[in-house]
C-alpha positions as CSV (number, residue, x, y, z in Angstrom):
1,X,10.0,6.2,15.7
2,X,7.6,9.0,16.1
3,X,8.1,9.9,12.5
4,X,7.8,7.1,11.3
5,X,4.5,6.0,12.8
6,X,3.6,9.5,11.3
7,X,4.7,8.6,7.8
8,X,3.0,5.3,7.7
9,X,-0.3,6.6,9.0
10,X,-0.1,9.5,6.5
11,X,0.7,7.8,3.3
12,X,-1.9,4.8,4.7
13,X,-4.6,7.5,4.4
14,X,-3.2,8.4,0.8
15,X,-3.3,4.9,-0.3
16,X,-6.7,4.3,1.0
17,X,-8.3,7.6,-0.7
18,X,-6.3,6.3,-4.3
19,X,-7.9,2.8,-3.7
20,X,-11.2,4.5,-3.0
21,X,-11.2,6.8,-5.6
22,X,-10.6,4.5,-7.7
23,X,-13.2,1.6,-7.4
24,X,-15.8,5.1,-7.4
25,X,-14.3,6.4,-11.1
26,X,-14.2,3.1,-12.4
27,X,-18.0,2.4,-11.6
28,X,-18.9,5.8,-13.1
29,X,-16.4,5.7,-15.9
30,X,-14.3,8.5,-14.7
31,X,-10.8,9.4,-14.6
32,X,-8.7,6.6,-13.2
33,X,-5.8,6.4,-10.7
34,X,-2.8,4.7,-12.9
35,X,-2.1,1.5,-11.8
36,X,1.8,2.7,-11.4
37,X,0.4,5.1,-8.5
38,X,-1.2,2.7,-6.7
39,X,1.9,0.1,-6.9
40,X,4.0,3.2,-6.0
41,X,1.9,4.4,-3.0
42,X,1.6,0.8,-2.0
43,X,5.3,0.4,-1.9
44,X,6.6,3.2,-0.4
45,X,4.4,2.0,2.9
46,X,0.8,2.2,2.2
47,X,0.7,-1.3,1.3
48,X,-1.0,-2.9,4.2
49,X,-4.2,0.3,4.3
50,X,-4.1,-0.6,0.5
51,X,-4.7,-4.0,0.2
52,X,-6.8,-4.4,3.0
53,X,-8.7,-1.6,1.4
54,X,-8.9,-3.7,-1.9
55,X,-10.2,-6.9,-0.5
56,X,-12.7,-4.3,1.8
57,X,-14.5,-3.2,-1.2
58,X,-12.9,-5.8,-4.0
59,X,-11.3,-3.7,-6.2
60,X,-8.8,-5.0,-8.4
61,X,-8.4,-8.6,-6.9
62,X,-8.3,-10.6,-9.8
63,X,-5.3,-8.4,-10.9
64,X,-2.2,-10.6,-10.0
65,X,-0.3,-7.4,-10.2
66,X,-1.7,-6.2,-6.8
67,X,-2.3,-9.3,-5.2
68,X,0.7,-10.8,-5.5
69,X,2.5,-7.6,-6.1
70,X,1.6,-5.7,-2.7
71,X,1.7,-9.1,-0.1
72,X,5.9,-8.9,-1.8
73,X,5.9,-5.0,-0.5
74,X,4.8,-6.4,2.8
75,X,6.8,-9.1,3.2
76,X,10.1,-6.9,1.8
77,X,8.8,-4.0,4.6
78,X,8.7,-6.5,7.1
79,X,12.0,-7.6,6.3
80,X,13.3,-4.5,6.4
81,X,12.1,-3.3,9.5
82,X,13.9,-6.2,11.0
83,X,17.0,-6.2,9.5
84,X,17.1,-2.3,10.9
85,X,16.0,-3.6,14.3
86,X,18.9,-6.1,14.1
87,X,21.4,-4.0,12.8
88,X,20.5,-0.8,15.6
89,X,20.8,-3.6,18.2
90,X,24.0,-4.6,16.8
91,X,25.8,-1.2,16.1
């Protein structure tokens, strides 16, 4: 549990400094974090950091691609994390 508390904190702070990034290059017309990254990041657990981060400092939320995409990746983490929690309990 440890190490996963580590993982989610660290790719949390990833998905943050994308999102920031981000919303900075596209006000200064800079080099842009591909959309695929961010969905990516977002899914493998830095969904929550990254959307909150997104409606923080409203960057991309008139794309339906992240908010609808990344609230699925929450919801499908969620269920995951309880289906393991049911099936350890079981086994």
């Amino acid at each position: 549990m440890q190490y996963l508390s580590l993982y989610l904190g660290v790719v949390s702070v990833i998905a943050i400094i994308l999102t920031l990034h981000d919303k900075h290059a596209a006000k200064k017309r800079n080099w842009r974090v591909k959309e695929r990254t961010l969905l990516i990041v977002s899914a493998l657990g830095g969904s929550v950091a990254m959307l909150l981060t997104m409606l923080a400092v409203r960057h991309k939320t008139k794309h339906a691609k992240f908010m609808v995409g990344i609230p699925v990746f929450i919801a499908l983490q969620i269920a995951a994390v309880l289906a393991v929690l049911h099936w350890r309990d079981v086994l």
